[in-house]
BATORMI-115629 format. One record per residue: x, y, z of N, C-alpha, C, O, CB in turn; residue in one letter. Coordinates in steps of 0.1 Angstrom, whole numbers, plus 5000, padded with zeros to 4 digits. Atoms other than C-alpha are relative to their C-alpha. Glycine has a CB too. Layout:
BEGIN
XYZXYZXYZXYZXYZA ...
This chain:
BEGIN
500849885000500050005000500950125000501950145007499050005012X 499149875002501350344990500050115015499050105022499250104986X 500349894989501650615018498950094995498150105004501350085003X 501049915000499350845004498549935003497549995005499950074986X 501550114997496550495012499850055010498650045014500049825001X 500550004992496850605040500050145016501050225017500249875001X 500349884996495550865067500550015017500849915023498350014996X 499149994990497050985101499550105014500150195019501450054992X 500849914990494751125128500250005018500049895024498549974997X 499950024983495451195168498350055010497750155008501550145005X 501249964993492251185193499650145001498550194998500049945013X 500449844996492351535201500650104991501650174994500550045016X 499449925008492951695172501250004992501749894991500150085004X 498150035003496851795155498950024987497750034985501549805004X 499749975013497651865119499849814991499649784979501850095000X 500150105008497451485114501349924994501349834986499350044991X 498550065003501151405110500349915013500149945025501450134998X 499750064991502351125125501550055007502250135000499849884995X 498849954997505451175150500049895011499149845017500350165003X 499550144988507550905171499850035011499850145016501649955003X 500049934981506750865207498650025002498149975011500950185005X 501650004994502950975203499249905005499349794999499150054992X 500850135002500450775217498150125002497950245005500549835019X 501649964999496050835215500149994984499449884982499450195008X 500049975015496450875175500049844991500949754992501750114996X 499750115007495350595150500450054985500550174982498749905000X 499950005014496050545114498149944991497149914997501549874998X 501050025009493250475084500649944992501649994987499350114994X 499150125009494450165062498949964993497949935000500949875007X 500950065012492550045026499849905005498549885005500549974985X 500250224998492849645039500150075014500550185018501849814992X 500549994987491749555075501249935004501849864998498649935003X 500849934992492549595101499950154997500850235000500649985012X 500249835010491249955084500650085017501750125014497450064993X 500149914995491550155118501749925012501849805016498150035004X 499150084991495050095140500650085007501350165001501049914993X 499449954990496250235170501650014995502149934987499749915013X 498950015004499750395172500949915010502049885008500450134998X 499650124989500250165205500049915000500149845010499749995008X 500050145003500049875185501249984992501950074986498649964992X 498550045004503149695172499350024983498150044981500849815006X 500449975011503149745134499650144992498650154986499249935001X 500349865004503550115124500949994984501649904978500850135014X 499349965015504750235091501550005001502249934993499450154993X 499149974994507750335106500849885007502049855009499450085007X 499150134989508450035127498949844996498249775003499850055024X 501050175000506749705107500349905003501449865000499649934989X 500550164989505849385126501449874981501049834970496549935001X 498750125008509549135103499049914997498249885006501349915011X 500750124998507748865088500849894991501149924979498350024996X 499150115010509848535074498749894998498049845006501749905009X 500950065005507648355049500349864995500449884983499550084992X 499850095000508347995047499249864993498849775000500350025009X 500850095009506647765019500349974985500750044976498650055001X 499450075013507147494992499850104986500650174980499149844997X 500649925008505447684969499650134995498650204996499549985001X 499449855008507147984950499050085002499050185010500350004983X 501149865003503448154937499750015013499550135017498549984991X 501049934986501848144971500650125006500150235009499849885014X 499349894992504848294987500350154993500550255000501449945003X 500249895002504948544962498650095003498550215006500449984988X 501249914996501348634968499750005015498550025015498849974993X 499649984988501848635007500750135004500550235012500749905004X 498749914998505148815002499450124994499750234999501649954991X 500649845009502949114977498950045011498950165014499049994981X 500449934993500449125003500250105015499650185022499549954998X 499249974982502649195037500750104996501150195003501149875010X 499149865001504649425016499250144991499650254989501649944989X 501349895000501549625004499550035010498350035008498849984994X 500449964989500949715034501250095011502250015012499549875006X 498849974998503549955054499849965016500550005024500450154996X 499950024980502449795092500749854996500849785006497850005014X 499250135005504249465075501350024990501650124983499149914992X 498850015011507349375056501049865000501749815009501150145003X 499150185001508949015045501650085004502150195003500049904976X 498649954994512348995061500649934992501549974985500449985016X 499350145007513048645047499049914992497949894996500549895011X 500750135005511748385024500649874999501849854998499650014989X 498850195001512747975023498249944992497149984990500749865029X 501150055005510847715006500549875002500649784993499550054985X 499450194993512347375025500450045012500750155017501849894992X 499650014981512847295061501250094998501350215001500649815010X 498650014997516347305058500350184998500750265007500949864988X 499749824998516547715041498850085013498950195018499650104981X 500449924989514047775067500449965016500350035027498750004998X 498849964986516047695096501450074998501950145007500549875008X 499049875001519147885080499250135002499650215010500850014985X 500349864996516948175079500250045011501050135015498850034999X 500149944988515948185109501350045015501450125024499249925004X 498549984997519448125121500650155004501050205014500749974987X 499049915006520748405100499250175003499850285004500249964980X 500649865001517948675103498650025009497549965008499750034984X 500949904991515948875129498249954996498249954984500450204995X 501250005007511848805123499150005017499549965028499949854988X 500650014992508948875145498649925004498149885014500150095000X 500750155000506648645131500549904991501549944985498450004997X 499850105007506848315113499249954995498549875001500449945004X 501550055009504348225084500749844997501849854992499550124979X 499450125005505347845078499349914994498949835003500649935007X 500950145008503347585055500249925009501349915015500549934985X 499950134989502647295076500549914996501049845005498849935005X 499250085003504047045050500950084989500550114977499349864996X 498549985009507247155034500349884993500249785000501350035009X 499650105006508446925007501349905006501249795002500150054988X 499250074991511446785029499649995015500649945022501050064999X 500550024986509546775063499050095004498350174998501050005010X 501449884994507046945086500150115003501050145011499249985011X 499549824995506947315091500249995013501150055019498850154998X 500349964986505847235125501649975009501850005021498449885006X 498649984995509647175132501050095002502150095008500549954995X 499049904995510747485129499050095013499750195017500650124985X 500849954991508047615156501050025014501050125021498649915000X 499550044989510347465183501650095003502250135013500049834999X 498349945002514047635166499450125002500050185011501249984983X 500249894999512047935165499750075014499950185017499050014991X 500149964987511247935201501450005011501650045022498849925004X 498850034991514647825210501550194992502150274999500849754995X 499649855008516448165186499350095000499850205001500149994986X 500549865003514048395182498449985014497249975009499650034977X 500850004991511848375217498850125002498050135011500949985009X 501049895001509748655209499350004986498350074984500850145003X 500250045011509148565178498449915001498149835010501449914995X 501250084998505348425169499949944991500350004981498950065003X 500050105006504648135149498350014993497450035001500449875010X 501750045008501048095119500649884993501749884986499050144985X 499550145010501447755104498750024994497750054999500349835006X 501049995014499547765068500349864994501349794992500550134987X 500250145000497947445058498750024985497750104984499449935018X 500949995008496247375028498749935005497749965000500449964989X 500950084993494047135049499350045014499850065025500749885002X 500750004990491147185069499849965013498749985018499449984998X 500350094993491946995096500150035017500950115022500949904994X 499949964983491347005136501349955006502050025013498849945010X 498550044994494346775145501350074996502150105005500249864997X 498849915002496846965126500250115007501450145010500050044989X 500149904998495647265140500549965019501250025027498650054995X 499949994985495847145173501449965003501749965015498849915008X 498950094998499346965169500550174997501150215007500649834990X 499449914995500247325162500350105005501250185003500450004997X 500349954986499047485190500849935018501249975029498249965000X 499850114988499947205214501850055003502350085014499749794993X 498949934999503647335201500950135001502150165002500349964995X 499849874998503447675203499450114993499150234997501150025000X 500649935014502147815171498950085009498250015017499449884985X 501249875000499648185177499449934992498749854999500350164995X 501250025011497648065144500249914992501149924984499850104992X 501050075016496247825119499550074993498650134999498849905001X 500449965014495447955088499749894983500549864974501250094998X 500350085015493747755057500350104993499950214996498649944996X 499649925006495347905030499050084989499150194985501149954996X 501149965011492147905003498750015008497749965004499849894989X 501449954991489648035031499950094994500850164990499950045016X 500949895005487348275019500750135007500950225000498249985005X 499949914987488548495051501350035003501650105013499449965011X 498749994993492448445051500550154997500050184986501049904994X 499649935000494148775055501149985009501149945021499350085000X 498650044994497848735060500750155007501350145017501149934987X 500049844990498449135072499349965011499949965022499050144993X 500650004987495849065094500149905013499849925025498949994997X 499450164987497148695112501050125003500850195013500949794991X 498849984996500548865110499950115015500450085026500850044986X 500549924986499349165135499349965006499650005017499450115000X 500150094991497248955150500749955012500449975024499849944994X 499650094992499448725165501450135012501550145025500649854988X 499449864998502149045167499650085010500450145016499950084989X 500649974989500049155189499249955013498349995019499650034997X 500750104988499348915214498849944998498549905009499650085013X 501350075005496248755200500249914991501449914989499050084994X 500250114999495548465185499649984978498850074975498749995015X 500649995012494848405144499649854997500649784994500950074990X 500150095009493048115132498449974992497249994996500549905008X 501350015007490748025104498249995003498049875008500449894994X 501349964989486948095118499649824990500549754996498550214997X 500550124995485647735106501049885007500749765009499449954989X 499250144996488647535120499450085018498950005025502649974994X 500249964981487947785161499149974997499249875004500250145009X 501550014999484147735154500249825007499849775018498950034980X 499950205001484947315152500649975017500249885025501949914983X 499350064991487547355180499050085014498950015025501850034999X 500949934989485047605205499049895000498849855012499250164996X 501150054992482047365201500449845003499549765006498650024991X 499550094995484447065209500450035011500649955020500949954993X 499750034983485347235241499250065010499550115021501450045005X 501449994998481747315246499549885003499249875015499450054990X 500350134996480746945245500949945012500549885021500149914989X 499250024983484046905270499350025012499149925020501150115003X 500549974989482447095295499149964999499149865006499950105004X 501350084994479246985295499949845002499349805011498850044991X 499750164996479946585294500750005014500449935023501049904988X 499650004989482346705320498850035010498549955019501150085000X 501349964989479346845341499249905003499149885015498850114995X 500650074999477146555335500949845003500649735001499150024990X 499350135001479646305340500349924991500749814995499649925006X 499950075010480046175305501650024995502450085001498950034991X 498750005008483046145283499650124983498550134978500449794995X 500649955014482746355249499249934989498349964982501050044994X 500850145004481846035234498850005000498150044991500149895007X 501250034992479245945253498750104995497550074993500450025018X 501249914999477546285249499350014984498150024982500450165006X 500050035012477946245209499049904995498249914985501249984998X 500550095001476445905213498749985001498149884996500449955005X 501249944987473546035233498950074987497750074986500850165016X 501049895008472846295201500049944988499550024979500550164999X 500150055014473146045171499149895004499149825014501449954992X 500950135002470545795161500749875003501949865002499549984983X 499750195008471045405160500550014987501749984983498349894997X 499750045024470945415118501050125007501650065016498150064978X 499249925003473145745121501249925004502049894995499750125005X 499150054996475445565144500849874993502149874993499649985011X 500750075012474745235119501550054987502750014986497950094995X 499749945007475745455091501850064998502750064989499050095004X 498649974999478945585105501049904999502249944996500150065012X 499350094997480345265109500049934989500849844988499749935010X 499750095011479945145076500550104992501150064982499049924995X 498849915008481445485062501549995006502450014998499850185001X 498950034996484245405082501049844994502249794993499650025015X 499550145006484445075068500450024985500849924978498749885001X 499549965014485245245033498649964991498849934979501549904996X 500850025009481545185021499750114995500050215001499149935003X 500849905010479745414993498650015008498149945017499849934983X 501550004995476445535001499049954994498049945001499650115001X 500050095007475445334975499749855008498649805012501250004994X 499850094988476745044994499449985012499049885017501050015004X 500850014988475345155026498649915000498249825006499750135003X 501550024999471945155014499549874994498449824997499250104993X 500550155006471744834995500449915016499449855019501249934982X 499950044988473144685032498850025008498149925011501050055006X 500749994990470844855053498150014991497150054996500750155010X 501849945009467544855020499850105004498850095012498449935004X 500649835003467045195021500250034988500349934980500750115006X 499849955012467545444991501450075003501750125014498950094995X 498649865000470945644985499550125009500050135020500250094981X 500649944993468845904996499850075008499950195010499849985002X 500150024984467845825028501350035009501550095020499649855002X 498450014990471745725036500850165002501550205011501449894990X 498949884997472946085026499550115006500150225008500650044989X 500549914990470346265047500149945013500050035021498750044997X 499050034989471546045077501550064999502050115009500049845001X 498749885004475046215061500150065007500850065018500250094990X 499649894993474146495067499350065011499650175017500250094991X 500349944979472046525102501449965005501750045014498449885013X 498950024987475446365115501250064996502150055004500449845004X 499249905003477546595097500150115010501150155016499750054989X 500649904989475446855118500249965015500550055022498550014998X 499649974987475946705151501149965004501349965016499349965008X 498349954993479846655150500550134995501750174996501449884995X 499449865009479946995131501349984993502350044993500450135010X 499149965011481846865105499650024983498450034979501149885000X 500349985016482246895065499849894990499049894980501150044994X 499550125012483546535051499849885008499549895020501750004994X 500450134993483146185059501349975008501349935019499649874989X 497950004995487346175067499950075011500650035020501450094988X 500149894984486546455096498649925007498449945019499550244995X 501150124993483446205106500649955008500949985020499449884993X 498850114993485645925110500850055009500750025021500949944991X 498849924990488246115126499250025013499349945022500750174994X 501049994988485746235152499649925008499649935020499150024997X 500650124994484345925155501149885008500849805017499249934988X 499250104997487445725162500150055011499649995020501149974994X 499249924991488945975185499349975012499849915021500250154997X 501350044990485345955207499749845005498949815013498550044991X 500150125000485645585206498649934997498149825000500649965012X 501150085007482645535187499549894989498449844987499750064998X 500450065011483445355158501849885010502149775005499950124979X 
């Protein structure tokens, strides 16, 4: 973003020029976060380092054009294998860390750990082309601020990057929706004495439950319904009520669900 994008106002008046040291005064920015405190890390003046780390040249170029259209960001470094992205980090200063979750020579989620051991202030978004809750949570569990699906409707890499830059938290709104009403059912099985399981078990049919177990078994829906005489149908509106009460998308995030719960 050009400097003239953007606009430079203090609470109580002023000419509207920014100057080091003030604080009460935000900025006005085209891309969101549109409105930004000068007491937030990420000034024009002083942008939030970001080392961009993924197999895949185009993405990083369009990562790397959007953080550097922007003057509260600026790429420090790029790598596109484990291995140049632990020299980077090595070799050069960064305050966050964008990393693809599978790098073509290993897992990003390995540099999460060098990054906390070198650059301890440093905040970690692992970018994943996959939807998935366990990933997300394997890299949380190691330190990572954010998950980001990279072809969400909603990703904004300015916006993770200050995000996390700022003490908060960035991750894709359907992977936190999945993981809030998983530790929503926590607590309440915990209240009633159940297991998460249990309470899951409690809210699916017989046939749904049925159903699950023979998608897990690698059958078609097809398949199902010639097993259980029904119609196609029938089987894929059992689908999708039990889609609805593990709040997932795919039969693969079913299963997954379902194993983990020890239902199937």
């Amino acid at each position: 973003m050009s400097e003239d994008s953007r606009m430079t106002f203090r609470v109580a008046g002023g000419n509207g020029m920014q100057s080091k040291g003030r604080t009460g005064g935000f900025s006005i920015f085209r891309n969101p976060p549109c409105v930004w405190p000068e007491s937030m890390s990420g000034q024009p003046g002083a942008p939030v380092r970001v080392h961009v780390i993924d197999s895949d040249p185009h993405l990083r170029g369009v990562v790397a054009q959007e953080l550097m259209g922007d003057t509260r960001t600026v790429v420090s470094g790029q790598a596109g294998s484990l291995r140049d992205g632990r020299r980077l980090l090595r070799d050069e200063p960064c305050d966050v860390l964008l990393v693809d979750m599978h790098l073509e020579d290993g897992l990003g989620l390995e540099l999460i750990s060098q990054a906390r051991a070198l650059r301890p202030p440093a905040e970690v978004v692992v970018l994943s082309r996959l939807d998935s809750d366990d990933d997300a949570m394997r890299a949380f569990d190691l330190g990572a601020a954010g998950f980001v699906v990279k072809d969400s409707w909603f990703v904004s890499f300015v916006q993770a990057v200050l995000q996390v830059a700022n003490g908060g938290a960035s991750v894709t709104p359907s992977v936190s929706r999945r993981l809030l009403l998983q530790l929503g059912r926590g607590r309440a099985a915990t209240e009633l004495g159940l297991s998460p399981g249990q309470v899951v078990r409690i809210k699916l049919s017989e046939r749904e439950l049925e159903v699950l177990k023979m998608i897990a078994s690698g059958l078609t829906s097809v398949e199902i319904g010639q097993r259980l005489a029904i119609s196609c149908t029938t089987v894929n509106s059992h689908v999708k009520n039990m889609y609805q009460k593990l709040h997932v998308k795919s039969r693969a995030q079913a299963v997954s669900c379902a194993s983990s719960w020890g239902l199937i």
